[in-house]
C-alpha positions as CSV (number, residue, x, y, z in Angstrom):
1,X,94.8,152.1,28.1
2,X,93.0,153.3,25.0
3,X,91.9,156.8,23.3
4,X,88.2,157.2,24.0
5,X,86.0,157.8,21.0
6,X,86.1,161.7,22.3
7,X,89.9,161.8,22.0
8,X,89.7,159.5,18.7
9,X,87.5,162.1,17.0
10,X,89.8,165.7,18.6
11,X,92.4,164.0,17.5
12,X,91.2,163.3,14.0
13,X,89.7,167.7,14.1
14,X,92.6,169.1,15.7
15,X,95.6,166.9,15.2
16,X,96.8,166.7,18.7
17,X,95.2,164.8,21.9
18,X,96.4,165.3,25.5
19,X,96.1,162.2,28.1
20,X,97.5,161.7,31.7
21,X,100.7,159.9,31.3
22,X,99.6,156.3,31.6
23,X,103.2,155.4,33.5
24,X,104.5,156.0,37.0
25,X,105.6,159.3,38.1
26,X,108.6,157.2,39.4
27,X,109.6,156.9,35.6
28,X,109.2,160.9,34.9
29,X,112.0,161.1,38.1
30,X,114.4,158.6,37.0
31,X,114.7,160.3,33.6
32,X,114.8,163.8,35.2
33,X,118.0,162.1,37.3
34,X,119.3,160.8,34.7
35,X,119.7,164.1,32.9
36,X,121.2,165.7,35.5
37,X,123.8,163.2,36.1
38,X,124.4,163.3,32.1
39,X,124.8,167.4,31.8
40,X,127.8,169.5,31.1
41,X,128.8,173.4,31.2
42,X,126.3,174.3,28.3
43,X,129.5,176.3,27.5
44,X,131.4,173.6,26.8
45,X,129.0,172.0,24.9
46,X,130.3,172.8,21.6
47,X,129.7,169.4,19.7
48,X,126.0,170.0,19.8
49,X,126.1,171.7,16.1
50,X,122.2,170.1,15.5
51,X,120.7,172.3,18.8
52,X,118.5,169.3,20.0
53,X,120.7,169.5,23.5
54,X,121.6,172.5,25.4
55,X,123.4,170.6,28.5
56,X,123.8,167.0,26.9
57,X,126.7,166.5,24.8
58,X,126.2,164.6,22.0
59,X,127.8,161.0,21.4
60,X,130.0,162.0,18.9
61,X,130.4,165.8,16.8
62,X,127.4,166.7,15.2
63,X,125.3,163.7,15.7
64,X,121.5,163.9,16.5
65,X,122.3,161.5,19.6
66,X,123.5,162.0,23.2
67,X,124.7,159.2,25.9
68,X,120.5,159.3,26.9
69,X,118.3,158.9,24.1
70,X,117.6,155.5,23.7
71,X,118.7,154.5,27.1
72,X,117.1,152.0,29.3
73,X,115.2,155.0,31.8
74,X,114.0,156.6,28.5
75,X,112.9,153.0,26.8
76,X,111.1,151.8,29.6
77,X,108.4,155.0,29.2
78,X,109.0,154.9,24.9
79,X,108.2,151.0,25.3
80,X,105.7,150.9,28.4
81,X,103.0,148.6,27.4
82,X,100.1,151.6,27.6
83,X,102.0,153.7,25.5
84,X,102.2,150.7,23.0
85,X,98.6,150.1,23.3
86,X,97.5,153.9,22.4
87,X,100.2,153.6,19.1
88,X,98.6,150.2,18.3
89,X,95.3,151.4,18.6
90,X,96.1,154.5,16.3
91,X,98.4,152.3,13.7
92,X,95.4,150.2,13.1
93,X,93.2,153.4,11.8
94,X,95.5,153.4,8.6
95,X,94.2,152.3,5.6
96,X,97.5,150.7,5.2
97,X,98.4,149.9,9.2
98,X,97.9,147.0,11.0
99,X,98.6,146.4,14.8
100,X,102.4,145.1,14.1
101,X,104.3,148.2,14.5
102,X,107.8,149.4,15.1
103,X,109.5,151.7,17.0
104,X,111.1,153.6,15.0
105,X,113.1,156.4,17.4
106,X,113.0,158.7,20.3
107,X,115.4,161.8,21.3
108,X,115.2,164.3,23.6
109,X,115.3,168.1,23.0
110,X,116.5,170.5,25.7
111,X,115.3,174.3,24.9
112,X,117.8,176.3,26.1
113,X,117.0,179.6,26.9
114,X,116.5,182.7,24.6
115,X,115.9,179.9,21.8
116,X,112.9,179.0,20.0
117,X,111.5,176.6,16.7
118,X,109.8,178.2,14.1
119,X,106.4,177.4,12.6
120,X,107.4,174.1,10.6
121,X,105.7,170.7,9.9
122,X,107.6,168.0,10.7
123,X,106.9,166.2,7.8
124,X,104.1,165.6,5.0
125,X,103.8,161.8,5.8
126,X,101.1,161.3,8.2
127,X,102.4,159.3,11.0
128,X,102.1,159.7,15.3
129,X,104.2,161.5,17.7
130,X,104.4,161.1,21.4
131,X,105.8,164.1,22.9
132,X,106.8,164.3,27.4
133,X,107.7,167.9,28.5
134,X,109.2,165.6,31.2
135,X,110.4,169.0,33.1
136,X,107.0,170.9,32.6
137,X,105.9,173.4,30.0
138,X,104.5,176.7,30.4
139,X,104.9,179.8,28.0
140,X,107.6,181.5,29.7
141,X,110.3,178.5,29.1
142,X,108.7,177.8,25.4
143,X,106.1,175.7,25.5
144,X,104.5,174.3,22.1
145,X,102.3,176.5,20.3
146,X,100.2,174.5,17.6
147,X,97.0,175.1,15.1
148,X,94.5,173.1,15.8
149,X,93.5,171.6,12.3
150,X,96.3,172.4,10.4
151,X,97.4,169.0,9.7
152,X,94.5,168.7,6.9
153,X,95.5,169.9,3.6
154,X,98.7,171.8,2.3
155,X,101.0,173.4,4.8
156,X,101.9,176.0,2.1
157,X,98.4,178.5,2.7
158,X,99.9,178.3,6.6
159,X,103.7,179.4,5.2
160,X,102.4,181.8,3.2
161,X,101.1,183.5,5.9
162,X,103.6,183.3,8.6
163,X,106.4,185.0,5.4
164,X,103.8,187.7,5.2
165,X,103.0,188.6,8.6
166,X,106.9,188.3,9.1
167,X,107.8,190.9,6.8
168,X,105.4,193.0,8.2
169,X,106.5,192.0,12.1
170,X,108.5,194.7,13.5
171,X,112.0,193.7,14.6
172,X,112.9,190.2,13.5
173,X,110.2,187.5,13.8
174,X,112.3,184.2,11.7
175,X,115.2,184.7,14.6
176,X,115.3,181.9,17.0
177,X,115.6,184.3,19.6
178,X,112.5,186.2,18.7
179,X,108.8,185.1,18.8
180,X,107.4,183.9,15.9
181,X,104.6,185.8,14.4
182,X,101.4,184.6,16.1
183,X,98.7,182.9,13.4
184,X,94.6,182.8,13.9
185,X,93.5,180.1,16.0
186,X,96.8,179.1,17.7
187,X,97.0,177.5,21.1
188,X,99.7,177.5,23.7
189,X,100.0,173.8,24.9
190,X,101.2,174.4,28.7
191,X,101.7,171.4,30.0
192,X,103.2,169.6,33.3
193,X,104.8,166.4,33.4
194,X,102.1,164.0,34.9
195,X,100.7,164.7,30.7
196,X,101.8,163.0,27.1
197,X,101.2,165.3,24.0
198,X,99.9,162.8,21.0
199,X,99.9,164.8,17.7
200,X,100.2,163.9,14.0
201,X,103.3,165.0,12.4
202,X,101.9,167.1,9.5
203,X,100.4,169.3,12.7
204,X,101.8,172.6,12.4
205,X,103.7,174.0,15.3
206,X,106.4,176.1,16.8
207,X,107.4,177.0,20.6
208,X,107.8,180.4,22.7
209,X,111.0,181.9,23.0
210,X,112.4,180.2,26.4
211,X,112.6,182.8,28.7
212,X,113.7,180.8,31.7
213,X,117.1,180.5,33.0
214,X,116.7,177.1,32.3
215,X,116.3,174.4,29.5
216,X,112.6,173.3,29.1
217,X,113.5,169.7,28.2
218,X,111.0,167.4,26.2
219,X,111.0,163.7,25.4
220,X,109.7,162.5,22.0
221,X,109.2,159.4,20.1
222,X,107.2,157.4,17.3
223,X,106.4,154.4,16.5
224,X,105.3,153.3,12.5
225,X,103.1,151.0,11.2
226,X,104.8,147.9,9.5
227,X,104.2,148.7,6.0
228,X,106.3,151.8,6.7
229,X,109.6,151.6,4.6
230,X,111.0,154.1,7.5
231,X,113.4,152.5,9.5
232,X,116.1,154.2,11.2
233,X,118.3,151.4,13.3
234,X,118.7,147.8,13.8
235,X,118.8,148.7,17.8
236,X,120.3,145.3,18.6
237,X,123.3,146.6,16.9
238,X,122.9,150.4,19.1
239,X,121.8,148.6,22.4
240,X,124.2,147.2,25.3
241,X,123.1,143.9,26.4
242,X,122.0,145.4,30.1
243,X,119.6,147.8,28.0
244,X,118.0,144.8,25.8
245,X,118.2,142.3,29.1
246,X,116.2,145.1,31.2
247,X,113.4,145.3,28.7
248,X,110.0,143.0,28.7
249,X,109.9,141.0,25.6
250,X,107.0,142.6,24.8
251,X,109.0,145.6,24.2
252,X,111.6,143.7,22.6
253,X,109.0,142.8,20.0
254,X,108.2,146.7,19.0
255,X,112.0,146.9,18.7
256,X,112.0,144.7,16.0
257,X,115.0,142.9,17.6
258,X,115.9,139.6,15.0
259,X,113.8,140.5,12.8
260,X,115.8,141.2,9.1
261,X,113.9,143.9,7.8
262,X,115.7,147.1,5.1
263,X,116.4,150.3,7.1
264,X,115.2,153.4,4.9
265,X,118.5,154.5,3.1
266,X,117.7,157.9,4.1
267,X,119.5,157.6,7.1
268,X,122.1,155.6,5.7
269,X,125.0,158.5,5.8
270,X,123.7,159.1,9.4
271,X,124.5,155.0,10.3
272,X,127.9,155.2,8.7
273,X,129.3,157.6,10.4
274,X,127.8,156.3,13.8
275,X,127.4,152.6,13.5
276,X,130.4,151.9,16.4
277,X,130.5,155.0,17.5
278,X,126.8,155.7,19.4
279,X,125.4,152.8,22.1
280,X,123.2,152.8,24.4
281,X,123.2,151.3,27.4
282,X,121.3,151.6,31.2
């Protein structure tokens, strides 16, 4: 599978592209099982000091990972060979990219409800995320609301203007529990969970209060180009051998696995306190 010129170019103008999800639906199910084999009392849930899982207990206290993230059900959509192909294909636009990327990690986020995420960029680096509302989307359970362009250029015209029309928002617009002010040109990305959400990381977004009894759960991942400095993990030492023996070795090879390569030293606290301590398995 590969973007058409039409999705190439809205992707390039808006910073976002929306595609059928080029996997079987069988996939979608056996995450959707796996989660609810995996949940807990969200009450009892009190490890989960990051918010990323609402029902899903992290590995260990205050870590960004639970028992599922990297898991062989949630690999074998991350590492299917048409999402590859659509990274690849976008990697090699880069000045700097090529077609030998990396994955570099993948999580899943459970909205639970009366929460929300505030208008943020993830980051100022340019680089590719693949986002699965695996459970659906719609506005009432906080789906994603982006502005379509506002990738190109500064963030800081955008933040200027959501601090202003906050402090003129009555009741408390920066509460997680609250709305966020709404900004010119925003969309509501409802979405269902035969589609994958493509978007560039400097795209700016936020999400709808949930206001479902339920967490909206979404599944997200990116890969990097190799000249990327960004590593997070050498996964052979985070994967079980029944998660690396159930993979193709095509998607070993987007793994890195053998390769010796430096892992970004931003994330070098992260490792120390979980290297041993977080696995994943099948």
């Amino acid at each position: 599978m590969r973007f058409t010129d039409a999705q190439l170019r809205q992707y390039d103008e808006d910073g976002f592209v929306i595609v059928d999800c080029p996997f079987a639906s069988a996939l979608t199910d056996n995450c959707l099982a796996a989660v609810e084999l995996a949940t807990i009392d969200p009450e009892l849930n009190t490890t989960d000091s990051k918010g990323n899982h609402y029902r899903l207990p992290p590995q260990i206290p205050g870590s960004y990972w639970c028992t599922l993230d990297h898991c062989l059900r949630f690999l074998q959509i991350e590492l299917h060979d048409e999402v590859v192909e659509l990274a690849r294909q976008l990697a090699s636009r880069v000045p700097s990219g090529d077609e030998d990327i990396y994955f570099r990690n993948g999580g899943i986020n459970e909205l639970a409800p009366g929460r929300s995420f505030k208008w943020h960029r993830d980051a100022e680096e340019d680089y590719v995320e693949f986002m699965h509302y695996f459970s659906g989307a719609r506005q009432s359970d906080g789906c994603l609301r982006v502005v379509p362009g506002s990738h190109l250029g500064s963030a800081e015209p955008w933040m200027e203007q959501v601090y202003a029309s906050r402090s003129s928002a009555p009741g408390d617009a920066a509460s997680v529990h609250e709305d966020d002010v709404e900004l010119p040109g925003e969309v509501s990305l409802e979405i269902g969970k035969e589609k994958l959400l493509i978007r560039s990381s400097r795209l700016l977004h936020a999400t709808w209060v949930n206001r479902s009894p339920r967490g909206r759960l979404m599944h997200h991942w990116l890969f990097r180009e190799s000249t990327a400095a960004n590593h997070r993990f050498h996964f052979e030492k985070y994967l079980s051998t029944p998660a690396i023996e159930g993979l193709t070795e095509q998607q070993r090879e987007v793994l890195w696995l053998g390769r010796d390569f430096p892992l970004d030293p931003k994330w070098d606290g992260e490792r120390e306190r979980e290297l041993g301590q977080v696995s994943w398995s099948v």
